[in-house]
N, C-alpha and C positions, 0 to 999 in steps of 0.2 A: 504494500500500500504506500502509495508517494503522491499524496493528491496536496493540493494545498490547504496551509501555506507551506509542507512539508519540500513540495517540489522546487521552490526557492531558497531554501537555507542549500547552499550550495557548495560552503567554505569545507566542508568535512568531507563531502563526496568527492571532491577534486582533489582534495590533499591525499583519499588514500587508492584513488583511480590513480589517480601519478606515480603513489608509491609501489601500488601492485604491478605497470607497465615497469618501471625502472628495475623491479625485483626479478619482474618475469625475463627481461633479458640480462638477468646478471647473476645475482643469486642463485635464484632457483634452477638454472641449468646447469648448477653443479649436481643437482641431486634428482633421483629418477621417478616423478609421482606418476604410479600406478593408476589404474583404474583399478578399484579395490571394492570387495562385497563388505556390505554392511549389514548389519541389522540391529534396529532398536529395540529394546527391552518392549514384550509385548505389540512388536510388529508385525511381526509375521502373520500371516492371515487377513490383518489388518485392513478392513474398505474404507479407513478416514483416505480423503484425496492428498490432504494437507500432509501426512502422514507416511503416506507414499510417495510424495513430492519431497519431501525433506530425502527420504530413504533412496530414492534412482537419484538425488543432486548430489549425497555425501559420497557417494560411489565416483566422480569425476576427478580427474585432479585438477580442475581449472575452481571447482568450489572449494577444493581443499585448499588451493596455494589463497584463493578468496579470505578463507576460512582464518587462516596465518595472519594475514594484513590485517584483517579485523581485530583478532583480538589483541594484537600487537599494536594496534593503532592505539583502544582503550589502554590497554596498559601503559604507553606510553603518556595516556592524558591523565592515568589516575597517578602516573609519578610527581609529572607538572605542578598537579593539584596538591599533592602532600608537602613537595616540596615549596610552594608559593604559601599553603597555608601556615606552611612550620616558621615562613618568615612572616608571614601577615600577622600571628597568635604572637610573636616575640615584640611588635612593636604596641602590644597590650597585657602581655604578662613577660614578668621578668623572670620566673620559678622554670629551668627548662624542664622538669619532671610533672609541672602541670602544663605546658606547652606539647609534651607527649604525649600527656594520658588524652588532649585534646585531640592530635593526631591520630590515635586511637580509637577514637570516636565515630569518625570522621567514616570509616570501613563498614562500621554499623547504620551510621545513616543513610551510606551508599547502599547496602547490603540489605535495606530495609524498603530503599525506594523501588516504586512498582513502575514499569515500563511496557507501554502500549506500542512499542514503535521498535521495533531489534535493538540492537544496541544502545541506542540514543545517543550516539555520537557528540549531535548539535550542543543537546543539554548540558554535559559532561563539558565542552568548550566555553559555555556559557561561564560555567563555574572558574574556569580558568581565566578567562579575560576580565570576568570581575574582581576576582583577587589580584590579579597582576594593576587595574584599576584603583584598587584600592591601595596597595603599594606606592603608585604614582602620587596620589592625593596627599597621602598621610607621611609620605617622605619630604615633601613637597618640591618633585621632581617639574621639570616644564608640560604646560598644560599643552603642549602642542605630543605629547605622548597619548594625551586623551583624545585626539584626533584620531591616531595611526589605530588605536585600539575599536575604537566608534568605528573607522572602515571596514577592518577586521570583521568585528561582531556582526555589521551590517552586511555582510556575507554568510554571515553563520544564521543569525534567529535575529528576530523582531524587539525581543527584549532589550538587543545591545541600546537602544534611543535611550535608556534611563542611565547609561554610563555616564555621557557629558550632564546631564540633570544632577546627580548627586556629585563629579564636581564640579559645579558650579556653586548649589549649596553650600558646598563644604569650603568656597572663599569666600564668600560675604561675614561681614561681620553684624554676626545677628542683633548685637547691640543697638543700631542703630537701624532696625527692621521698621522703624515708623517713617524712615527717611528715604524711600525704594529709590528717590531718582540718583540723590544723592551717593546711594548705594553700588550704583550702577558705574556711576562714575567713577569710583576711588578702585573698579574692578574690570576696567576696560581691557585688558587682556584675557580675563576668565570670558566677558563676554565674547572677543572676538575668539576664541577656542570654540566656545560653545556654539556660536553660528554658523563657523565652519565647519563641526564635527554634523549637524542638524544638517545641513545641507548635504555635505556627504555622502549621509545616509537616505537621506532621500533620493539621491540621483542614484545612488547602488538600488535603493527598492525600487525605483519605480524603472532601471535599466535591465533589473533581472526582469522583473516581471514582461517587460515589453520583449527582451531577447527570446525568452521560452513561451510567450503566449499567456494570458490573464487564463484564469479559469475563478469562477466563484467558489468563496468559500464551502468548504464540504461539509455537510452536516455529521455530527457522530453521537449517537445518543438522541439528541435534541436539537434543537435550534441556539446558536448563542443566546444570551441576555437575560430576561428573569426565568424562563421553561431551563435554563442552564441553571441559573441560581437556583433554583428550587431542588433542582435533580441533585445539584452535589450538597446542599444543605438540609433539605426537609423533606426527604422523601425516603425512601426502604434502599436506597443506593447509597445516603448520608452515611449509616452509621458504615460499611465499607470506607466513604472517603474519611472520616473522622481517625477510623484505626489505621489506616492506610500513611495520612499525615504525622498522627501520636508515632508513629513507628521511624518516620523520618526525625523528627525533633523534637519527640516527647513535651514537658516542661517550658523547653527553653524559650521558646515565645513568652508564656505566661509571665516564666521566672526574671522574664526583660522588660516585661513591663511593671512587673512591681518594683524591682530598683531603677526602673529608668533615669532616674532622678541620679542615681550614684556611679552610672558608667560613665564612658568618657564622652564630651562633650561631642566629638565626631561621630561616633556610633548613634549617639542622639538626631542628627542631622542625619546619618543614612538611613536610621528607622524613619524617620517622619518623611524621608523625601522617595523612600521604595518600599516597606512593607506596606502601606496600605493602596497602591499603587500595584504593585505588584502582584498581592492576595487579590485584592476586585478583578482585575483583569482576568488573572485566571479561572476566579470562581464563575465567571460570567461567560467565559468563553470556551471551556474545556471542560473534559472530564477529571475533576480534583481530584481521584485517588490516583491516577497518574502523579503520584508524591515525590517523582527525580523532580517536579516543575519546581519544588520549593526549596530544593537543594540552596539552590544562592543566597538566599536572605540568612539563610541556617549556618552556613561558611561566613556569610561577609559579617551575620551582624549578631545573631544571638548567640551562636557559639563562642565568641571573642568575648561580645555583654558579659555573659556567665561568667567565664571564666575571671576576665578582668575582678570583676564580683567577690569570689572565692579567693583572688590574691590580696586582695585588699581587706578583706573580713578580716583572711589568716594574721597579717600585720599588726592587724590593730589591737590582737591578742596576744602580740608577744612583747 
C-alpha cells in the first residue's frame, strides 16, 4: 500500500533504492543468492493470498538482497537515533547512568510502537531530524542548519513544517511577548530562517506532488476530522488506541505536565509550540494507535522533561 500522502515522502525510498543498486553491483556479487525454499510456520497448506505472496517472494534472491537493505537501512537509523538522543539527554541531564537508563528506554518505546505501514522508514527519520533539530536550537548553532534540515524533512513527511516553528519559538524572548512587533525585530534573522525554510518546503511539496501526479487523500478507517476524532477517542477502537499510546510513553506526558513548571525553560517552548499541534493533527487525521506517530514528542520533549525532573529532585536531596 503506497497511496497518499505515503506516495510523497520520498527521502527514505530513494536513499535505500540507491543503496540497494550500488550494493547490487558491488557487494552482493561477491556472494551467491540462491533461489531458496521457504516455509513459514503454519504455511503450508495455507489459502491466505497474503501468505502465499510473502512465501513465493522470500524464495527470490532479489527480495532477499531487498530484505538486507531494509533492515540495515533501520538499523542504521535506530543507531542515528541513540546516538543523537545520548547527546540530546546530556544537554539536560548531567548523571551519565540516568542519560543511559534513558537510552534504554528509548528500545521499549520503539519496541512498543505499533506500525500500519512495513517498516516505517519515514517515521523512524522523522525522529532523527528532530533530534538533530533540537541539537541545533539548544546548542545555538546557525539557524540557517534549520533550513538544510526543513529540506530534508520536507522530503521525508509533512511533519518536518513544525521544525523551523519550534525554532523560531525557541529565539524570541518570551519576556517581552506583549510586544510581537517589536519582537520580531530584535529576531530578524530567526525570521528570515524561518521564511526561507517555509518556502522551501512548500516548493518540495507542492514539486513532489506535481512531478508524481496529485491523487486525493485516501480514506482509512474513516474520513479525517471529527468521524477521525471520535474513532480514535470514543469509540470501541479508543481503548486499543489508549493502550497502544500508554505503551509508547506511559506516564511521561502526564508526568510533564505536572512539573511543567520545573523543567527547563526550552522544553516549555517545545511542549507548547508541538505537543498540542502535533496530538490534534494526528488524532484528526489518522488512525492513533498507529503509536510510532508519537515517537517524536516522547524523544524530543517528555522523555528529557522527566528525566531532567528526577536529576534535579535527586540534588536537592543530597
Amino acid at each position: 500500500m503506497f497511496y497518499n500522502p505515503w506516495q510523497y515522502r520520498i527521502l527514505c525510498p530513494l536513499l535505500i533504492e540507491g543503496t540497494y543498486q550500488v550494493l547490487d553491483n558491488s557487494f552482493f556479487m561477491l556472494f551467491s543468492f540462491q533461489k531458496t525454499t521457504v516455509e513459514l510456520p503454519g504455511s503450508t497448506g495455507d489459502k491466505n493470498e497474503t501468505v502465499q505472496k510473502l512465501v513465493r517472494l522470500s524464495q527470490e534472491p532479489k527480495f532477499i538482497k531487498y530484505t538486507i537493505v531494509f533492515v540495515g537501512f533501520r538499523l542504521i537509523q535506530h543507531l542515528l537515533i541513540f546516538w543523537l538522543a545520548f547527546q540530546y539527554l546530556s544537554l539536560f541531564v548531567r548523571n551519565q547512568a540516568l542519560i543511559l537508563l534513558g537510552i534504554m528506554m528509548i528500545p521499549i518505546f520503539m519496541g512498543n510502537a505499533v506500525m500500519d505501514s512495513d517498516l516505517a522508514f519515514n517515521s523512524y527519520m522523522d525522529i532523527i531530524l528532530y533530534l538533530w533539530a533540537g541539537l541545533i536550537i539548544i546548542k545555538g548553532y546557525s539557524g540557517w542548519w534549520i533550513v538544510l534540515i526543513t529540506f530534508i524533512g520536507a522530503l521525508n513527511r509533512e511533519t518536518s513544517l513544525l521544525i523551523p516553528a519550534i525554532y523560531f519559538t525557541a529565539q524570541l524572548n518570551w519576556d517581552n511577548w506583549k510586544s510581537p512587533i517589536h519582537l520580531l525585530m530584535q529576531k530578524k534573522n530567526a525570521v528570515l530562517v524561518v521564511a526561507v525554510s517555509s518556502v522551501l518546503f512548500l516548493v518540495v511539496f507542492v514539486s513532489i506532488r506535481t512531478f508524481y501526479g496529485y491523487q486525493p487523500q485516501t480514506e482509512w478507517r474513516v474520513p479525517a476530522g471529527w468521524a477521525m476524532l471520535k474513532l480514535n477517542l470514543f469509540s470501541s477502537v479508543s481503548a486499543k488506541t489508549y493502550s497502544e499510546m500508554f505503551g509508547v510513553f506511559g506516564f511521561l506526558p502526564v508526568w510533564c505536565i505536572l512539573v511543567f513548571k520545573k523543567i527547563p525553560k526550552i522544553l516549555q517552548i517545545f511542549f507548547l509550540t508541538l505537543v498540542p499541534i502535533w496530538f490534534g493533527v494526528h488524532l484528526i487525521s489518522v488512525v492513533a494507535y498507529q503509536s510510532r506517530l508519537f515517537l517524536v514528542p516522547t524523544l524530543l520533549i517528555f522523555l528529557p522533561a522527566v528525566l531532567n525532573y528526577i536529576e534535579t529532585e535527586i540534588l536537592k536531596q543530597d
